[in-house]
KEDO-619238 format. One record per residue (C-alpha): residue in three letters; x, y, z. Coordinates in Angstrom, 1 decimal. Layout:
! KEDO-619238
PT / r / c1 / c2 / c3
PT / ALA / X / Y / Z
...
***
This chain:
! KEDO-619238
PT / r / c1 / c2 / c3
PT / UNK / 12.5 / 58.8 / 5.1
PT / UNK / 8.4 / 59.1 / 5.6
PT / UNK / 7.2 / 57.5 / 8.7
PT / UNK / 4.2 / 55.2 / 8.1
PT / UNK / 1.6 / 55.2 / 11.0
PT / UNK / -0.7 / 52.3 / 11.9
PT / UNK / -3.7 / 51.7 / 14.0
PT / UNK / -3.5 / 49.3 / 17.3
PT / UNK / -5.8 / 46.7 / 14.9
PT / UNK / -3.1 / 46.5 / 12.2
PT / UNK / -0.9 / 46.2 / 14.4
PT / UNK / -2.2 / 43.3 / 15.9
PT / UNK / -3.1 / 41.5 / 12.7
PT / UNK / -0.2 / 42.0 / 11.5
PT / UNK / 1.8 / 40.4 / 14.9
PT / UNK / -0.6 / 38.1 / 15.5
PT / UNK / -1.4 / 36.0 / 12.5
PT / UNK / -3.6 / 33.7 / 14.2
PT / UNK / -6.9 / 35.8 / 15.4
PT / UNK / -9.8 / 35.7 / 16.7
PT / UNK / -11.6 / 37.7 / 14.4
PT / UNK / -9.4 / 35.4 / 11.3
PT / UNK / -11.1 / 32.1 / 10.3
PT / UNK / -9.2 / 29.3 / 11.6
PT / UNK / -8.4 / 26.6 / 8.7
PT / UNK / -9.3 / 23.7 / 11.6
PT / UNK / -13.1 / 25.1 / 11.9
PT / UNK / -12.9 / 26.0 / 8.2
PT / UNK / -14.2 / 22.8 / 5.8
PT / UNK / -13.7 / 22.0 / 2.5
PT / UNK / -15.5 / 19.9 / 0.7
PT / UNK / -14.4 / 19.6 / -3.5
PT / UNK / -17.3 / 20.4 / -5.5
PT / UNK / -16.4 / 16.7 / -8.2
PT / UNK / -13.4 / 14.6 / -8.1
PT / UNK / -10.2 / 15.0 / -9.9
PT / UNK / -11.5 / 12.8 / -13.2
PT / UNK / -14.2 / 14.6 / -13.1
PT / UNK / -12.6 / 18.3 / -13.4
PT / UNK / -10.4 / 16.5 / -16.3
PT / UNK / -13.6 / 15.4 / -18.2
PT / UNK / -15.0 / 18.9 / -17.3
PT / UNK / -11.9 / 20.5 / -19.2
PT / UNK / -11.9 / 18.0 / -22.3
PT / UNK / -8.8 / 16.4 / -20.7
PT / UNK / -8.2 / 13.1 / -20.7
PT / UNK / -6.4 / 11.6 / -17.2
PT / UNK / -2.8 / 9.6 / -17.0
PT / UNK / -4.4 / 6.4 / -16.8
PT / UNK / -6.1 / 7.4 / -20.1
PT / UNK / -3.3 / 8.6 / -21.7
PT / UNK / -0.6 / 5.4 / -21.1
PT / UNK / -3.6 / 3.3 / -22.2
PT / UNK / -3.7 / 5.6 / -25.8
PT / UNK / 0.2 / 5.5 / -26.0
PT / UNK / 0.3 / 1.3 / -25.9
PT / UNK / -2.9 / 1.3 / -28.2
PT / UNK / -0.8 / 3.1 / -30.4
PT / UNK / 2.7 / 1.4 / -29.9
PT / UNK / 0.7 / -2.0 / -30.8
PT / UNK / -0.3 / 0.1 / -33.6
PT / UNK / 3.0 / 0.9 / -35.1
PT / UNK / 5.1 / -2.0 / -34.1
PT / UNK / 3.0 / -4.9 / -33.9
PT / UNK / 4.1 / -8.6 / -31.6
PT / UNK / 5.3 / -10.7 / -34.5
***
């Protein structure tokens, strides 16, 4: 078997996954770039509230209230 060497530095960031040198995801903000309809519309999508409202349009369509 090969014996695999490693620095003092890997060492630590590898058995210290929290670091000084690491960002830490508390300091770290994120802020989305457009909402979630508007990444649909982006994509040509069309959104669940969009599609249930297309699916009874076209129920009433097809079987229409007597």
């Amino acid at each position: 078997m090969e014996e695999i060497y490693i620095t003092e530095k890997e060492l630590e960031y590898y058995s210290n996954p929290i670091s000084i040198d690491m960002v830490n995801e508390a300091t770290a903000s994120y802020k989305p770039q457009m909402s979630f309809e508007e990444a649909v519309k982006a994509c040509n999508g069309i959104t669940l509230e969009e599609f249930s409202e297309m699916w009874d349009e076209s129920i009433r369509r097809l079987i229409p209230n007597p």
